[in-house]
N, C-alpha and C positions, 0 to 999 in steps of 0.2 A: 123387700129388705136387701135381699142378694143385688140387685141394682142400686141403691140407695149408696150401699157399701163400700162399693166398686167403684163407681163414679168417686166417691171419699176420699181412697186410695189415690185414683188417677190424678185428682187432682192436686195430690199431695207433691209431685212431681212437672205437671204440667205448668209448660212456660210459654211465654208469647212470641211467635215463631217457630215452634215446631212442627214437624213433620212426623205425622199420625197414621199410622196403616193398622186396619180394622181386617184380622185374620178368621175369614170362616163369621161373615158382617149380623146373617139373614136378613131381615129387612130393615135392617139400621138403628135399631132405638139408641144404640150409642155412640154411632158414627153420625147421626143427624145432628144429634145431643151437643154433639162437642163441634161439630161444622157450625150450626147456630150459635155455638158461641166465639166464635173469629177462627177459628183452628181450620188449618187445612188438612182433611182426612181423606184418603185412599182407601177403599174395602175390596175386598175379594169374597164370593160367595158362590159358593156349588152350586146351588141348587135352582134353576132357571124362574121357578116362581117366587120364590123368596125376592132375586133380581127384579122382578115387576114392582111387586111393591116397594122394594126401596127405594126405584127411579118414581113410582106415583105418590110417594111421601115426599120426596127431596123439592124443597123451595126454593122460589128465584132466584137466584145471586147466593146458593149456599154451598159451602167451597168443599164440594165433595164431590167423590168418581166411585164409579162401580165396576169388578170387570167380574168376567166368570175365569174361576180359575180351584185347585185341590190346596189344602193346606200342606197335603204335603210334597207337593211341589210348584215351587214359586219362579221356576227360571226368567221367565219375563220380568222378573226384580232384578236390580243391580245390587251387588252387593254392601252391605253399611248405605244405604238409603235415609231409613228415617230415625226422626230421635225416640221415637215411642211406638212399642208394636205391640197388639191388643192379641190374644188366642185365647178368645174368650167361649167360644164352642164347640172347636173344633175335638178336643180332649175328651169331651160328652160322648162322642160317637166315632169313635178309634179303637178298634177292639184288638189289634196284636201292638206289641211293644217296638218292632219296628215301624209302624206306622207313628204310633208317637212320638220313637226319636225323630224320626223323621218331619215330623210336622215341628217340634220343639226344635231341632237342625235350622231347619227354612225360618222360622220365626226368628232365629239367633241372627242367622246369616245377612238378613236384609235392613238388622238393626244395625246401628253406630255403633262401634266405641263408647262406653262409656253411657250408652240408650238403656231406656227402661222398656220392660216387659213384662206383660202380666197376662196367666197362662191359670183358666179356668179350669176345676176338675170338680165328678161328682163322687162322694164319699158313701161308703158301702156302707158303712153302720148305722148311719140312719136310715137306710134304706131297710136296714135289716128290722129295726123299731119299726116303723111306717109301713110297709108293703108286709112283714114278715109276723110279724106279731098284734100289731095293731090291727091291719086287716086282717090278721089269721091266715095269712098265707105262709107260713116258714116251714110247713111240716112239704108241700107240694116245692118251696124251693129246694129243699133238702134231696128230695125226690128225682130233681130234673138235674141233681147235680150245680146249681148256682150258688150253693152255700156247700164249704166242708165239715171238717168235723171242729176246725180251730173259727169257723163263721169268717173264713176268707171269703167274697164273694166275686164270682166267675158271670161274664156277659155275653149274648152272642148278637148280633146285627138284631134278629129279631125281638129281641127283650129293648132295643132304644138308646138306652146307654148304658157306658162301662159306668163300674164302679170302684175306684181307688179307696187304697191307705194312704197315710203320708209317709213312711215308710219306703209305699211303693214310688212316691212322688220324688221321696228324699234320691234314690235309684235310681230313677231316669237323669234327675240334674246332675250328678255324680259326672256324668257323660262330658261336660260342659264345665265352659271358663266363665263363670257364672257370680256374682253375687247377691246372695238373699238378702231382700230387705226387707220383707214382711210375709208372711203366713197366715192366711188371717181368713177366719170360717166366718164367711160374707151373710149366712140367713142362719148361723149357731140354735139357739133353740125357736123359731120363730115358724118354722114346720108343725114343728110338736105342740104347737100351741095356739094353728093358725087362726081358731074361733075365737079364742081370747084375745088377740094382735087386734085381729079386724072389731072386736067390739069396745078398742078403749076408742077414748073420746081422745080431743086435741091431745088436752094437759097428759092424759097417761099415757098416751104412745111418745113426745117427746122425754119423758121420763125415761120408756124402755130405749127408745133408742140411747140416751145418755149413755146406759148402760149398754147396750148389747156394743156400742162403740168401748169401751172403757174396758170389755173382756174380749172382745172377739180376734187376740191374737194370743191369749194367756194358753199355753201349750196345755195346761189341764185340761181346757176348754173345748180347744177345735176339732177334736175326733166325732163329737157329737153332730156338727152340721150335716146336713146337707148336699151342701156347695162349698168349694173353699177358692180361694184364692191367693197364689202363687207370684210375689213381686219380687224382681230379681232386677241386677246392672249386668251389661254385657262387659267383660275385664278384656 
């Protein structure tokens, strides 16, 4: 769903001719995605195995590059490069607030004018349903300090990824010459209900996506995902 989503968005903006750089790529499923379909994409990915497979995924004639490189430092980009710049995992796995401006900095920087950007993050309160209570684990996060007393939730490298508010999210873009153009909680209730997703048939999962498209930006709505996703213009 969080894919299905995303892609939604992108192409709500994606035009023929642009220049597509895939920040923080791992092995491509969405830089292949859109190179298969005529776009020429750019990715950068840490981490040296992830790099293997998305050079032994990448097919003949498909207009895509990989280099190894941090998100949060991109200098081997020129600045205002491309029209659309993706930070789709890197936010997952950033655990101090300079690191994320930092990485949200570089993503700004090596867009255009007037480029779109879309800036993945994971959300604490489902996390806190799902890991905290569902599994019965809330009393040992409590414990370890990952939860406070207002159910803020704290990360460290070893727990995998951070977990945001929007709030927190609203905060970091604050920094920046920025415009929002969607908010939009990409897997909303589809976590919490992933037995039921996977057991409708055709007709009922087109029905739920109708719908989970038709709410999944409704601000009552999006504190409850998962995943959200963060679409902005560069001013």
């Amino acid at each position: 769903m969080e894919y299905l989503t995303t892609m939604r968005y992108i192409h709500k903006y994606l035009t023929p001719g642009m220049g597509v750089l895939e920040i923080g790529a791992g092995t491509g499923r969405y830089a292949h995605a859109l190179a298969r379909e005529g776009y020429r994409v750019d990715a950068v990915e840490l981490i040296p195995h992830n790099i293997q497979v998305f050079n032994s995924n990448t097919e003949p004639g498909e207009g895509v590059s990989i280099r190894q490189g941090n998100a949060t430092d991109l200098s081997f980009i020129d600045d205002e490069t491309y029209d659309m710049t993706l930070l789709l995992g890197p936010l997952y796995h950033l655990y101090t607030e300079e690191e994320k401006i930092r990485a949200l900095s570089e993503a700004i920087r090596v867009t255009k004018r007037g480029g779109i950007m879309y800036a993945a993050y994971c959300i604490g309160d489902a996390a806190i349903y799902t890991s905290g209570f569902m599994r019965g684990d809330i009393l040992m996060l409590a414990e370890k300090g990952l939860i406070d007393d207002h159910f803020n939730t704290y990360s460290n490298p070893e727990d995998l990824f951070e977990l945001h508010r929007k709030e927190d999210i609203d905060g970091m873009m604050a920094n920046f010459q920025t415009q929002r153009l969607h908010y939009v909680a990409t897997d909303l209730m589809t976590n919490h209900m992933r037995e039921t997703v996977d057991g409708m048939d055709d007709e009922m999962f087109a029905m739920y996506l109708r719908y989970h498209f038709a709410v999944c930006e409704r601000e009552d709505m999006v504190g409850i995902t998962h995943h959200s996703l963060d679409v902005f213009r560069k001013t």
